[in-house]
Backbone bond lengths (Angstrom), bond angles and torsions (degrees), N, CA, C in turn:
res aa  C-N    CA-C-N  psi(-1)  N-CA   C-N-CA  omega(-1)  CA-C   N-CA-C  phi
1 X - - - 1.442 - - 1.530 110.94 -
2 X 1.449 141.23 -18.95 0.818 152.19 -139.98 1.565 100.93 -100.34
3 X 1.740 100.30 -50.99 1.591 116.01 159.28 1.376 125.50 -39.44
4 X 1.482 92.91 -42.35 1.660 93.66 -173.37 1.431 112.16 -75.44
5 X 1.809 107.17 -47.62 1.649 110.90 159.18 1.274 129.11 -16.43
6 X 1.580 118.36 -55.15 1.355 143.81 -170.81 1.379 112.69 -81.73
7 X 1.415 127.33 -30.14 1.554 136.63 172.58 1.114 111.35 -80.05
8 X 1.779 128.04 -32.18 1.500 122.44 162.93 1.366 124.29 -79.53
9 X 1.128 122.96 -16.55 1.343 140.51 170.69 1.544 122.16 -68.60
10 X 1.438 102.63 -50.20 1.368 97.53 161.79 1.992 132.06 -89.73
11 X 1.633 85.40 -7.70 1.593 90.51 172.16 1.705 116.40 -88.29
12 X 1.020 131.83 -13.08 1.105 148.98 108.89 1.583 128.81 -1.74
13 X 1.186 116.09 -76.21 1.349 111.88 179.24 1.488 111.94 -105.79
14 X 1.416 124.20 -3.27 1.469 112.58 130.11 1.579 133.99 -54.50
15 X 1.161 107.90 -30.47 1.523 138.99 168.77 1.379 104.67 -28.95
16 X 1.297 91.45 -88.65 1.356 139.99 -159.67 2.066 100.00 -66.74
17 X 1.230 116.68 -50.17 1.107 117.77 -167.22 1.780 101.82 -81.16
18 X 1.084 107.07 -9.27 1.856 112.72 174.25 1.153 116.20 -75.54
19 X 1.570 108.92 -51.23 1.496 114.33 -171.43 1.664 102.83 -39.84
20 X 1.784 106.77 -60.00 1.415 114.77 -171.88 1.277 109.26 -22.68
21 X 1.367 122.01 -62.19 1.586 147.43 -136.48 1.506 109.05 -103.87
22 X 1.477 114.77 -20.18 1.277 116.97 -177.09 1.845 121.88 -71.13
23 X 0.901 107.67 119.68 1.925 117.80 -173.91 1.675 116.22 -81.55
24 X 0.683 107.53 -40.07 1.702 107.12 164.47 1.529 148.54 -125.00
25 X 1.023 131.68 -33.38 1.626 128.63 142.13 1.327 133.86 -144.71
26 X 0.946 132.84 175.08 2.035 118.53 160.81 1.420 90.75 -150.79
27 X 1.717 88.31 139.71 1.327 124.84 -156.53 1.657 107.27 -122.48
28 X 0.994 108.91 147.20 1.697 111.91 158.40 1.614 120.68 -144.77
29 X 1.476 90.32 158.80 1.283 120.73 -159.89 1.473 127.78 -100.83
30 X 1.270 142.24 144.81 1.293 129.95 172.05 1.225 82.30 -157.81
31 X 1.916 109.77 138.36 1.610 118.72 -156.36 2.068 80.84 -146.84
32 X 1.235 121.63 140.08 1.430 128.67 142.20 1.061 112.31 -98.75
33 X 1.541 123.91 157.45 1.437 132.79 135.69 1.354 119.68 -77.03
34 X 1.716 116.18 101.96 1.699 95.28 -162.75 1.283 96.21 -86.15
35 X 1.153 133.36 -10.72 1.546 124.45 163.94 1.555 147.92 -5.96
36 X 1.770 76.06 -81.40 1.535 128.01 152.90 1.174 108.72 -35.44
37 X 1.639 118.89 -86.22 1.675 119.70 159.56 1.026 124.06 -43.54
38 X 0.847 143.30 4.68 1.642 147.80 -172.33 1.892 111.03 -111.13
39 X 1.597 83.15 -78.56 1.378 88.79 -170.83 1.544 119.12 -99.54
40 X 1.394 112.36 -34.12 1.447 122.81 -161.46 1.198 122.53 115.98
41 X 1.421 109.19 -171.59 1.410 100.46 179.13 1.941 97.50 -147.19
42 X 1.348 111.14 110.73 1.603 91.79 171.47 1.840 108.14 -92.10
43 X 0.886 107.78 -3.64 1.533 99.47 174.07 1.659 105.42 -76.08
44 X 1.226 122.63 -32.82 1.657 127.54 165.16 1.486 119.67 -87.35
45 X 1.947 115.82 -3.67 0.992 102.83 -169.75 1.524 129.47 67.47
46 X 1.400 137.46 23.27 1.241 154.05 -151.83 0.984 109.81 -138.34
47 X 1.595 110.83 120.60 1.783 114.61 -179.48 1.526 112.41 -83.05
48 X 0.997 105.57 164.22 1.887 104.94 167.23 1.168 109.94 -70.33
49 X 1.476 91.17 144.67 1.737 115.82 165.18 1.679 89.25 101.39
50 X 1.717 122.79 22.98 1.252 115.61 136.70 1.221 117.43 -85.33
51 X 1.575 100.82 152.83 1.197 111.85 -177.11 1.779 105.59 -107.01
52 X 1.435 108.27 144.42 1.638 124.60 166.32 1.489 118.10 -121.40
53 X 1.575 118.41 97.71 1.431 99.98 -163.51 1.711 81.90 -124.74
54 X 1.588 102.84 156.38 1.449 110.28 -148.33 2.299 90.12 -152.59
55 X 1.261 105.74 93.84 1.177 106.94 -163.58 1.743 100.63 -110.30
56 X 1.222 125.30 140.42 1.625 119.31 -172.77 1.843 95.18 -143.40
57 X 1.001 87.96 164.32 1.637 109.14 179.43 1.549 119.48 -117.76
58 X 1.061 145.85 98.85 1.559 134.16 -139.53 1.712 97.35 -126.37
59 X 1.783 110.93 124.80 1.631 86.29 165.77 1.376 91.35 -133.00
60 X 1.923 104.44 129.79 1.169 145.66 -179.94 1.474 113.94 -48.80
61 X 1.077 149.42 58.18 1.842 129.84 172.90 1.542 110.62 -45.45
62 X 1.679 83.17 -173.33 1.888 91.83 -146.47 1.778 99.33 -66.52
63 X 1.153 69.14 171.79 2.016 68.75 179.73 1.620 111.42 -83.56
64 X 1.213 135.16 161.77 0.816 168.64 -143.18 1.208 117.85 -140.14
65 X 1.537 118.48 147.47 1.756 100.25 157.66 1.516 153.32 -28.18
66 X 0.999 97.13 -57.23 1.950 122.35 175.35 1.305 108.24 -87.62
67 X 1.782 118.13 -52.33 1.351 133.37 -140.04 1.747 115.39 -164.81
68 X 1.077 88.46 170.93 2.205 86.01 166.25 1.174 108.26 -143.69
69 X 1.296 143.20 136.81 1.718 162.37 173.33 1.848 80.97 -60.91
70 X 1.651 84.71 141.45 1.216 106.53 169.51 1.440 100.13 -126.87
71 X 1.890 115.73 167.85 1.528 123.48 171.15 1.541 90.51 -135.98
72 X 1.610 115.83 145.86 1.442 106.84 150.21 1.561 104.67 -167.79
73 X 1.474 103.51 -157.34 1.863 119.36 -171.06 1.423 92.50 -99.75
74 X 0.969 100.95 -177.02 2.170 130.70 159.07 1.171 99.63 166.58
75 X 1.341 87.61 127.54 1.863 111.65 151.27 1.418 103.77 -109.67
76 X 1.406 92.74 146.19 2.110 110.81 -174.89 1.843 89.92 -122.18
77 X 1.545 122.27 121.26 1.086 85.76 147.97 1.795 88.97 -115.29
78 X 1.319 101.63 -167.33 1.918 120.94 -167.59 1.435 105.31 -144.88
79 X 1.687 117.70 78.82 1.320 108.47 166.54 1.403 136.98 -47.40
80 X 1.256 108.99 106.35 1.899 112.62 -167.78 1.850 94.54 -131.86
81 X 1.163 108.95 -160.73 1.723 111.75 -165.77 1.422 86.62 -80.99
82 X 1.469 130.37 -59.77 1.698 136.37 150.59 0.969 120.99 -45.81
83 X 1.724 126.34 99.99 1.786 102.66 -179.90 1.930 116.88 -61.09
84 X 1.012 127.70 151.83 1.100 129.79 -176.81 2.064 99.94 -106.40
85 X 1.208 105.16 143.36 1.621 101.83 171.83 1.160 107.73 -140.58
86 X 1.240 139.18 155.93 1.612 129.09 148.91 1.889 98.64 -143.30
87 X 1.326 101.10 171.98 1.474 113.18 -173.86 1.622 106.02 -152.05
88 X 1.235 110.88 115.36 1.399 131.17 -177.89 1.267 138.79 -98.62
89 X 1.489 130.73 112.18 1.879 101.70 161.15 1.339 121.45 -89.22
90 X 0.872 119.66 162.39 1.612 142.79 -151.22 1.758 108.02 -126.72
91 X 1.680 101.65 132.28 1.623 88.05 141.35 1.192 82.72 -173.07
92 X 1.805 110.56 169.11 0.903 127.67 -153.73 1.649 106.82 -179.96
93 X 1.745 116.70 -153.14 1.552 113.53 -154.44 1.626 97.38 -165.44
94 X 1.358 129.55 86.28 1.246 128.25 167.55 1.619 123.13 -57.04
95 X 0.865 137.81 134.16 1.636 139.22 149.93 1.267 111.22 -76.00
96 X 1.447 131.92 118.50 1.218 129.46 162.20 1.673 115.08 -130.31
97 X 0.761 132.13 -9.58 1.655 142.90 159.26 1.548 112.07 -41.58
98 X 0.856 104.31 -43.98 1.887 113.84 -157.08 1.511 108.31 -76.85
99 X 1.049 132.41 -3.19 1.838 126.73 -160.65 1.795 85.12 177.26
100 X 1.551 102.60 145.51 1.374 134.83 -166.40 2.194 89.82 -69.52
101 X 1.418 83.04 -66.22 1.404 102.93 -165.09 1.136 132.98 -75.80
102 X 1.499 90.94 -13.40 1.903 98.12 -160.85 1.366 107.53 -131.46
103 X 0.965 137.54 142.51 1.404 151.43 170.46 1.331 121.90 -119.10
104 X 1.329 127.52 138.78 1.567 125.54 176.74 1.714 112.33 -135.83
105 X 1.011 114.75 143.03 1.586 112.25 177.07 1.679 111.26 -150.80
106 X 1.138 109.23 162.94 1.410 109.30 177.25 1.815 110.23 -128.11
107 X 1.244 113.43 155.13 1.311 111.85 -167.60 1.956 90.84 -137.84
108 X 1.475 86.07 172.09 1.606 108.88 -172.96 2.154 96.78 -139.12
109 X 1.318 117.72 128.37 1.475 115.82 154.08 1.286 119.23 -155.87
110 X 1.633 95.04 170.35 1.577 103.59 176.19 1.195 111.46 -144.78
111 X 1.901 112.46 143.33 1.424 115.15 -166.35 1.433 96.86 -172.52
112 X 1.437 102.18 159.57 1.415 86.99 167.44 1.604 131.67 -130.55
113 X 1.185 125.79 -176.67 1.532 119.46 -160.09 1.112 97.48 -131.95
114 X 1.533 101.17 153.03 1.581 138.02 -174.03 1.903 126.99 -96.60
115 X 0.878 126.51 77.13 1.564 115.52 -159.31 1.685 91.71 -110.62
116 X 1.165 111.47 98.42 1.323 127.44 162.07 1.963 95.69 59.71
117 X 1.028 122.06 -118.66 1.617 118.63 -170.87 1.214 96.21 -80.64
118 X 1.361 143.22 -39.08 1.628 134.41 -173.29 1.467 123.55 -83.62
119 X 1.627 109.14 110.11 1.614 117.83 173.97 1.588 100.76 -84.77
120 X 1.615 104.65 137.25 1.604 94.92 175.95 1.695 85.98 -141.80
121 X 1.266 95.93 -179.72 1.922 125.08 -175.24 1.377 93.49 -99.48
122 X 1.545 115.10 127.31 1.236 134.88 167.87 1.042 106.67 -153.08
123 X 1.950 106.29 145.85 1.450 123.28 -179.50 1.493 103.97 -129.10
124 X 1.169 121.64 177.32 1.617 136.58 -174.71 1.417 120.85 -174.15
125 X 1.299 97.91 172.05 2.021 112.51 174.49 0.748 104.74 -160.18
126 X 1.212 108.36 144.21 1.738 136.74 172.07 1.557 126.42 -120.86
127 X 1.491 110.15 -176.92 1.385 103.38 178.05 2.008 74.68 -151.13
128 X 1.523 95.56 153.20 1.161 113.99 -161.31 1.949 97.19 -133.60
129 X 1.526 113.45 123.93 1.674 103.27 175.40 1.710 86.07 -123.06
130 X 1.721 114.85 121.92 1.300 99.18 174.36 2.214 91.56 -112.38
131 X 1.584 96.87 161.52 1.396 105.33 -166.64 1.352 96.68 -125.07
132 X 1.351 128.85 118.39 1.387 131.06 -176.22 1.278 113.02 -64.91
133 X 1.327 139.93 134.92 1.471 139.25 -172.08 1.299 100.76 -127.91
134 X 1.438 119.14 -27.19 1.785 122.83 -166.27 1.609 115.60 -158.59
135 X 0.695 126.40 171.54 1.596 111.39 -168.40 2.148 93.93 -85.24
136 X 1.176 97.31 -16.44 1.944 89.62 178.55 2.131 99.36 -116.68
137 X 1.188 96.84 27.53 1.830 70.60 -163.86 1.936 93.97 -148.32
138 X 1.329 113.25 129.89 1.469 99.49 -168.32 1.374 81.09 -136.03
139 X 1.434 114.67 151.72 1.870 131.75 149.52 1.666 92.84 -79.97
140 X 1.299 87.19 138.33 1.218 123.49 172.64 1.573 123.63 -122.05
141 X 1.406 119.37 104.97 1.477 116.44 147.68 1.491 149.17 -125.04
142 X 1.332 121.43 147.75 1.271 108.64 -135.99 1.440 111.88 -134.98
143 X 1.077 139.18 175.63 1.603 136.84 179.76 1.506 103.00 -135.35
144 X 1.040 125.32 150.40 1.451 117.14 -154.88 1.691 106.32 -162.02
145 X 1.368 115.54 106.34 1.912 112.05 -171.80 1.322 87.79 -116.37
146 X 1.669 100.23 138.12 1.322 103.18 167.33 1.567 98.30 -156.81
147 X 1.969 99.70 138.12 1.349 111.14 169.79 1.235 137.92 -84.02
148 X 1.129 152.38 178.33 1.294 140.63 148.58 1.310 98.10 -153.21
149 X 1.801 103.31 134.94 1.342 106.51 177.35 1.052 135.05 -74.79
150 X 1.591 111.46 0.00 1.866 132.55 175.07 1.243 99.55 -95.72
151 X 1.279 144.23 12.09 1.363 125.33 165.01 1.462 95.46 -131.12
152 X 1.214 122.75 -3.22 1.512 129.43 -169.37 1.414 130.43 5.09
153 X 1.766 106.04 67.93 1.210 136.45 151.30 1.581 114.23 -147.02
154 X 1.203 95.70 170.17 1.848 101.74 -179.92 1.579 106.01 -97.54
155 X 1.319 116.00 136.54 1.564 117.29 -177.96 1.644 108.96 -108.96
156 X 1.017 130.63 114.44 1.562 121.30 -177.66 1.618 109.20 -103.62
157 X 1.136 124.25 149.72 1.550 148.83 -173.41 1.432 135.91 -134.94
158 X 0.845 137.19 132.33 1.414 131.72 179.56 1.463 106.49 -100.72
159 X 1.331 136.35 130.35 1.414 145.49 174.88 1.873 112.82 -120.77
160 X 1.541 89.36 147.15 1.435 100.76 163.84 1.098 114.03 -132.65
161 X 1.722 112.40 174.03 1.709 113.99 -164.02 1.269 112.10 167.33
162 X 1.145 95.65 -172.74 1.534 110.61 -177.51 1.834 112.32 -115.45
163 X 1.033 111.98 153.02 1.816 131.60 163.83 1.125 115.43 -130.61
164 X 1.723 115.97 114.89 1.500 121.90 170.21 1.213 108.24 -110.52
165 X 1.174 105.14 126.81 1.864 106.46 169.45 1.817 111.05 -65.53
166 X 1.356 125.88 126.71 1.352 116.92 -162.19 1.811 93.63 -109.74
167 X 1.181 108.07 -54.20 1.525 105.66 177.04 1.876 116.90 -118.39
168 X 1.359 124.79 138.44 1.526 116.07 139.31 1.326 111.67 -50.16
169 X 1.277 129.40 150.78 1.573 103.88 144.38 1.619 106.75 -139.78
């Protein structure tokens, strides 16, 4: 528990000390695995009509040529008989230059997760395709690997969702 203390504490005043510094927007996220809901998972052992919801907070720096580096949070939790949680920081490098509509980026994090009494250290990467729908509101889909050294393999997922732009700043 102490871990986890220490992972909100500093995600938090990374948080907090970004907003200051941040040059162009922060965004949030809400991603499913409709998979998961769908079909299941026998590599997790998980019937359908679990849910994987995977929510992040993203703040955008200035743009760039091609693209702009992003930093942010996520919490995942994974309804199972054990809820599963983890909480992450993030960063990474959007492309948005290249296509009117579409954007793609890839990210790198580390955080760690909660499975009933055991907190462990886990990292991951993704690749992110967001699809403009509104000038504040994008579909988002995403690919998403993440390890944990208590189950010691990597589990990969496909997610969908939403992106709202919450502030300019």
């Amino acid at each position: 528990m102490n871990a986890l203390f220490m992972l909100s504490y500093m995600l938090a005043t990374l948080l907090f000390g970004q907003v200051a510094m941040a040059q162009e927007q922060v965004s949030f996220q809400l991603q499913l695995d409709p998979i998961l809901l769908v079909a299941g998972s026998e590599s997790r052992d998980l019937e359908p009509r679990n849910i994987d919801a995977l929510l992040k907070i993203k703040w955008e720096f200035a743009q760039a040529k091609k693209g702009y580096t992003h930093f942010g949070g996520s919490y995942e939790l994974i309804d199972m008989p054990t809820d599963y949680h983890r909480f992450a920081l993030e960063g990474g490098y959007t492309f948005n230059q290249l296509f009117d509509y579409l954007s793609w980026g890839f990210y790198a994090d580390l955080g760690l997760s909660n499975y009933g009494a055991a907190t462990d250290f886990t990292y991951g990467f993704g690749l992110d395709f967001n699809f403009r729908v509104h000038e504040h509101l994008n579909l988002v889909l995403s690919q998403q690997t993440t390890r944990d050294t208590m189950l010691q393999t990597f589990i990969g997922k496909f997610l969908i969702g939403v992106q709202v732009e919450l502030a300019k700043l």
